[in-house]
N, C-alpha and C positions, 0 to 999 in steps of 0.2 A: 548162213549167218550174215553174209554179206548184202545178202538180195534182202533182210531183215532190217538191218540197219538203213539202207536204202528208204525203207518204205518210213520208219520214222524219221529221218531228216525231213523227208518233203511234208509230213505232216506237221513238223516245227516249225517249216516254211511256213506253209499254206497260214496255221495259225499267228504267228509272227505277221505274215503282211496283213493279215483281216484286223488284226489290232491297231494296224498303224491307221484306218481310216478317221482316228480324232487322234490327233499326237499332242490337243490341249489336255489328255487324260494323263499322259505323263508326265505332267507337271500338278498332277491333283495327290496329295495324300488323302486318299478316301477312310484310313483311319481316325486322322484329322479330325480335329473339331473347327465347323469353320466360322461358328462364334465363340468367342472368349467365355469360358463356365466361369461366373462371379467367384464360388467360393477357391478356383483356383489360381485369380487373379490375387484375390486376400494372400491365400497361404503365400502366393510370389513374394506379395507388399510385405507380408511378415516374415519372410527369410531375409529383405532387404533390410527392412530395418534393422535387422537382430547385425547384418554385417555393418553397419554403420557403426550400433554402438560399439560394436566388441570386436574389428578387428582393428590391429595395430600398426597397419600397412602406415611407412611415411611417404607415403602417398596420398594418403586420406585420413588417416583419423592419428592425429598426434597429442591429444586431448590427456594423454597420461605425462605426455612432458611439458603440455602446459600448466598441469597440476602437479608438476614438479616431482611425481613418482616415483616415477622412471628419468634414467636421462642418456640419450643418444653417446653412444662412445665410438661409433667407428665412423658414422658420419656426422658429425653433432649438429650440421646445418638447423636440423629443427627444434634442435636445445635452444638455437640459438634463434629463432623462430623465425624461419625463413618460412614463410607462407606462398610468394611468387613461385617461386622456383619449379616448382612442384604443383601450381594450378590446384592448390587446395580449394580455394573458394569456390572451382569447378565442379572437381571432383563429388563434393558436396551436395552444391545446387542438386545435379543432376540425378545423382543417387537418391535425395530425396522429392524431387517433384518427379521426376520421369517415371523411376523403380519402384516410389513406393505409394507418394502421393496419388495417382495419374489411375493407379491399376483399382485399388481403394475406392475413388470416385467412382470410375467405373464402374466395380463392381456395386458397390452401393445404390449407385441408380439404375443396375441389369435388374436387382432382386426386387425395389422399389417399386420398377414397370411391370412386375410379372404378375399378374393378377394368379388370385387362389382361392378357394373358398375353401369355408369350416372353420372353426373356432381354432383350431391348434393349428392349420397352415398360417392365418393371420396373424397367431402368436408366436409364431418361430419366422415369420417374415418380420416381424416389426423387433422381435432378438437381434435378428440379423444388421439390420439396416442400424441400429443402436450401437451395435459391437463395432461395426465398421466407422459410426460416426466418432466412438470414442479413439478409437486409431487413427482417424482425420487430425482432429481436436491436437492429439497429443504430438502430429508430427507437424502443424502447422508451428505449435508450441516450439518445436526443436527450435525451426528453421525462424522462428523469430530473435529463440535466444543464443544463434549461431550469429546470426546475421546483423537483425536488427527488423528495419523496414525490409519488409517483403512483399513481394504481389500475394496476394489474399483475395479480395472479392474478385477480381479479374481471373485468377492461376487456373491451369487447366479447362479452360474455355476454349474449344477447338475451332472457334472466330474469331479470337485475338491470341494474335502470337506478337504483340507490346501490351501484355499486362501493365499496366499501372504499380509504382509500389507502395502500399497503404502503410500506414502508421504502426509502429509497434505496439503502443498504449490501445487504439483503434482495434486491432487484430486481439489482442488478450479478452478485452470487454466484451466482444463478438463473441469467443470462445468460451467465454464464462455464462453465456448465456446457452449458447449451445450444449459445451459437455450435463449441466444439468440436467438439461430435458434429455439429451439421450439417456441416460443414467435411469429417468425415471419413466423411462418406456419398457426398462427391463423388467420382463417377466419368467420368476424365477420357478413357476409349475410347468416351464417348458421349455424343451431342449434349444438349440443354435444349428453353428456348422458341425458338429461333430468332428472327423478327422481332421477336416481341413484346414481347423484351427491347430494351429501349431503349438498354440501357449498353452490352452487351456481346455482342448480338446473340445467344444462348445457347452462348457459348461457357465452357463449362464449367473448362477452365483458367486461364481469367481470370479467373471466380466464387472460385476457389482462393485465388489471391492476393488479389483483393481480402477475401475473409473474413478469410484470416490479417492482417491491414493494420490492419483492423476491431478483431479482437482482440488487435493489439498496441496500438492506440488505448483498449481497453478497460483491458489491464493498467495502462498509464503512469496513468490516472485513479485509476483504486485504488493505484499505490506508494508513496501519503504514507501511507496506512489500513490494507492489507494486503501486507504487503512481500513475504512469502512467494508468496503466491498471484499476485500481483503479476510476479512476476520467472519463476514455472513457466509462466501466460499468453505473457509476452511471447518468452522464451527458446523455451519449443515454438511459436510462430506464424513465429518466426524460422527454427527448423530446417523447420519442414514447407513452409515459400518463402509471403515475402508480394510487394509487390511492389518488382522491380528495376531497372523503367527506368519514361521515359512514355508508354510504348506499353502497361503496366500502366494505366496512369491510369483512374478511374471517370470519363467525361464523356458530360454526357446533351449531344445534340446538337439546339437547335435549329433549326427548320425557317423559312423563310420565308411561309409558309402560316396565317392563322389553322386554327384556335387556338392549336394548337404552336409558339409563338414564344418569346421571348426575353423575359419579362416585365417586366426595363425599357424596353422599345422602347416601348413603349407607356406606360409612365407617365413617361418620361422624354424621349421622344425633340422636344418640343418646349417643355421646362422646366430651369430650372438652377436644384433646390432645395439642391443641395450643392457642398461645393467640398471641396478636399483639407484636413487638416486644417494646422494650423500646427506642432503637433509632428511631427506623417507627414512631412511637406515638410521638417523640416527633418531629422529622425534618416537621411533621406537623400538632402540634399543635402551634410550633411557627410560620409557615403561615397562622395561621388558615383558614387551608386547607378545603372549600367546601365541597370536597368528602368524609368527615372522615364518615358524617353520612352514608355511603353508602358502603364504606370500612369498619370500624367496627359496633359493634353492639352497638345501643344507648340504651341500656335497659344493657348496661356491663360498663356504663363509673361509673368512681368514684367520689364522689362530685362533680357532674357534669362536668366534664372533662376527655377525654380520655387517661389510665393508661399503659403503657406497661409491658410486663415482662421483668426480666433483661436476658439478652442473655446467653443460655448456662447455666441456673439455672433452678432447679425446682422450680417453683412459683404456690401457692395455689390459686387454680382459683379464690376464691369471693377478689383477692386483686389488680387482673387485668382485662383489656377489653380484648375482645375477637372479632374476626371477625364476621364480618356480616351475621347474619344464613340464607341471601338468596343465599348464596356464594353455600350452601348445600344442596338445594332446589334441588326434585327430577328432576326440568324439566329446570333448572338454564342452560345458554347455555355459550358454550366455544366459547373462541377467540382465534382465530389460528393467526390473522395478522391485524392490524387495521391500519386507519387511522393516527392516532396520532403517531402510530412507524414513519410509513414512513414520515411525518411531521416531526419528530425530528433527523431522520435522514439524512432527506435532510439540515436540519440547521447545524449538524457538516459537512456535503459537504460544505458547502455554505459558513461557516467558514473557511474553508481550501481553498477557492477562486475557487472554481468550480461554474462552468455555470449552477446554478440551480435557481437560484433568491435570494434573500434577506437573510443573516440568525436569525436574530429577525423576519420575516415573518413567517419563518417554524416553531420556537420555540412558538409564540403564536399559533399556528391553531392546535399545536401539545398537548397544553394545554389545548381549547377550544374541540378539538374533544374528549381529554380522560373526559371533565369533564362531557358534552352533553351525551357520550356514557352511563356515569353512573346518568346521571336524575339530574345531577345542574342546575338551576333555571339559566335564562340568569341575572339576576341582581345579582347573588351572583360571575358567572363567570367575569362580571365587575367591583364589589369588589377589587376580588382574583389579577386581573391582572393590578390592579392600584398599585398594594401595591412595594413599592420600593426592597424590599427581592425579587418579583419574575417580574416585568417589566427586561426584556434582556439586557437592559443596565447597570442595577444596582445589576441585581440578586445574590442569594446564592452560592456563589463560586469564585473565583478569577482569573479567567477570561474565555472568552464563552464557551469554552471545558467544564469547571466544571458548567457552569449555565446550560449550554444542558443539562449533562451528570446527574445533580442531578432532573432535571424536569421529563426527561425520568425515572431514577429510579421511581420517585412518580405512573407515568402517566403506569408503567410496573406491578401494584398492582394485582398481581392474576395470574401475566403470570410468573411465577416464574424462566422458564430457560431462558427465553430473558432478564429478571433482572437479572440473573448472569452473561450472557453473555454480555450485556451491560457495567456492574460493571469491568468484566473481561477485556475486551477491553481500555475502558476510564478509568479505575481508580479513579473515583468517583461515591460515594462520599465516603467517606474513612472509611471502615469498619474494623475492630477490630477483631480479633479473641480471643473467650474467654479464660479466664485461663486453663478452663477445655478443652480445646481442646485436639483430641485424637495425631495429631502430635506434641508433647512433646517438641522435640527439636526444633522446627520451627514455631511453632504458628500460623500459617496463615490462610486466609482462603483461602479454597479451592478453585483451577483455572481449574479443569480438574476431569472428572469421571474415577476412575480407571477402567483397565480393566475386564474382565469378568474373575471369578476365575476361571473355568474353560478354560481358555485362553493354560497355559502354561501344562495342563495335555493334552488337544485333540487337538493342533498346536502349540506345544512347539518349534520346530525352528525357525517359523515364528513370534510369542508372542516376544521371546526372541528378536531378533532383531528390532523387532517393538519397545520396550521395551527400549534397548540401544540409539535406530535411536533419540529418543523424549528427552531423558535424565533421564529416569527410571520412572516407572509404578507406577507413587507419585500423590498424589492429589494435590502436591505445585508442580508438573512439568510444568510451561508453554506453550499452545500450540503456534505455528507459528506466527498466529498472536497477542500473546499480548506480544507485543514488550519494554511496557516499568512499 
């Protein structure tokens, strides 16, 4: 046994040193891919996005407390919207040019380069490069209505690392030209990426609508700025179908499984930094709003009724409610784009006399999809829309701009930057900045995500006039479109 063992060690030897003749191979994963596969670059860009919108870290996305949702109770710094502190404008940038923008491009122009032949490779390469453009489109969109001026023609150019920052109005018009034509490159007798699409599995007529969705979201942003152009976006996204029920709906589905999870589960799932706010709780307690049980948690209400915190205070959790702990659930899935948006969207078009149909049409199917989406019972949705406060004739606000514009905030519960951004746009409903607010002389709430701190130490020329171009680097700066 022992003269046995012998004779295998030295043959572990022997092999052992014959390997070390390249020791560059131990640093090679040969399972490895050692170029980047396009459609796994996408699926990357689309996990990033999906944590951008949807998770709650006050770290990066505090979009629920600026739409006055939610409101911080144990730290309230960003109730009170402290933006430095915390390098949000960093945080941001980078998750969207580096993580999702960056990979996108890339991948877009691997599939672009790869020549194919036959009718159905052509048609599912030109799917492709479309689906990806509409993803480009819609995240340059974010990072315009985050920011303001952004680098755009220059961004992700691997010879300049001092993009330029272009114009906000400049960058929309670009896009308005673009998402169209990708839109009308789709061809819907032939399949995409199949799995590695995360939304939509490469279903190509679902990419349709959601594009058109997208660019009816693009138009309503420009109709206070460009009315024309404005109403031909939104009207042709309408005729060519965006989308019409919630089986349209954009939802990235989290998984149970690290990493693919639910990215409040994890920052939240053993913490109660937040609680509902105190105007949220109440603008729907006085409709008594369906969804609360499903918005907050019903094991947090206080004598039986749901209790908000006061905004921009610290509040001792057992004296308020709190959100819905399935919001935090490991496998709880994100919504990038519903139905009910572009529902209530189409109602402020519709309102402003464009060729979309009806706009008490789009306002209730915009109310009926957010509540169906979240499991109300059809007889309490018939309830809710009898009630004089929310029927479109009579509803909450003073006239259909503010009845829209307050339903949408309701029906926006969880999507926390299309709630600011909405808020930001329409101006209702009329939120309050606390005392404790961190801009002292101004009190406002916040319109805009400051820049990235390190903006003006590594593209100081370009910051700086970006800077002046918007009217200075404030979180009260205005961007282009909110006009009044």
């Amino acid at each position: 046994m022992k003269k046995l063992k012998y004779v295998i060690f030295l043959a572990i030897l022997a092999m052992s040193l014959n390997s070390c003749d390249n020791l560059e191979d131990l640093n090679e994963d040969t399972k490895a891919y050692v170029t980047p596969v396009p459609e796994a670059l996408m699926t990357s860009a689309q996990e990033q996005y999906a944590i951008f919108l949807n998770n709650a870290s006050a770290n990066r996305n505090n979009f629920r407390l600026y739409a006055q949702q939610w409101s911080a109770i144990a730290y309230p710094d960003e109730s009170r919207y402290e933006m430095a502190a915390r390098s949000l404008g960093n945080a941001n940038w980078q998750l969207l040019y580096r993580d999702v923008l960056k990979d996108l491009i890339d991948a877009q122009n691997k599939i672009a380069d790869t020549p194919v032949a036959g009718t159905q490779a052509i048609a599912v390469k030109q799917n492709k490069v479309a689906i990806l453009e509409i993803q480009i489109v819609q995240v340059f969109q974010t990072l315009v209505d985050l920011y303001g001026n952004v680098p755009y023609f220059e961004a992700i150019k691997p010879d300049n690392w001092l993009p330029k920052y272009d114009d906000g109005l400049t960058i929309y018009k670009d896009l308005a030209t673009r998402l169209p034509n990708a839109i009308s490159k789709l061809n819907t007798a032939y399949g995409s990426f199949d799995g590695a699409d995360l939304i939509y599995k490469g279903d190509v007529a679902k990419w349709k609508k959601y594009g058109n969705s997208i660019q009816i979201r693009l138009g309503m942003q420009l109709s206070d700025v460009d009315s024309a152009l404005a109403k031909t976006l939104v009207e042709t996204a309408y005729n060519s179908g965006a989308m019409t029920s919630n089986a349209d709906n954009a939802i990235f589905q989290y998984t149970s499984a690290k990493p693919h999870f639910n990215p409040n589960y994890e920052d939240f799932k053993s913490r109660a930094d937040f609680a509902i706010s105190g105007f949220f709780a109440d603008a729907l307690n006085n409709l008594n709003d369906p969804r609360r049980d499903f918005y907050f948690d019903p094991a947090s209400k206080k004598g039986g009724v749901y209790v908000g915190a006061p905004y921009g205070l610290k509040a001792d959790i057992v004296t308020v409610s709190l959100f819905n702990t399935a919001l935090k659930e490991i496998n709880f899935k994100g919504d990038l784009f519903d139905y009910a948006e572009t529902s209530f969207l189409l109602a402020d078009a519709a309102n402003r006399g464009w060729a979309v149909g009806p706009a008490g049409t789009h306002y209730t199917n915009g109310i009926i999809a957010s509540m169906k989406y979240w499991g109300v019972a059809d007889a309490d949705i018939t309830l809710y829309l009898a009630q004089p406060n929310v029927a479109f004739a009579t509803a909450t606000g003073s006239n259909a701009k503010e009845r829209i514009a307050y339903q949408m905030w309701i029906a926006y519960y969880n999507r926390g930057f299309e709630a600011w951004t909405a808020y930001r746009r329409l101006d209702f409903p009329k939120l309050q900045a606390p005392s404790t607010a961190v801009e002292a002389a101004e009190k406002k709430v916040p319109v805009r995500m400051v820049y990235s701190h390190l903006a003006s130490s590594t593209n100081g020329v370009n910051y700086t006039a970006a800077a002046a171009a918007i009217g200075g680097d404030k979180m009260t700066t205005k961007l282009f479109w909110d006009k009044y």
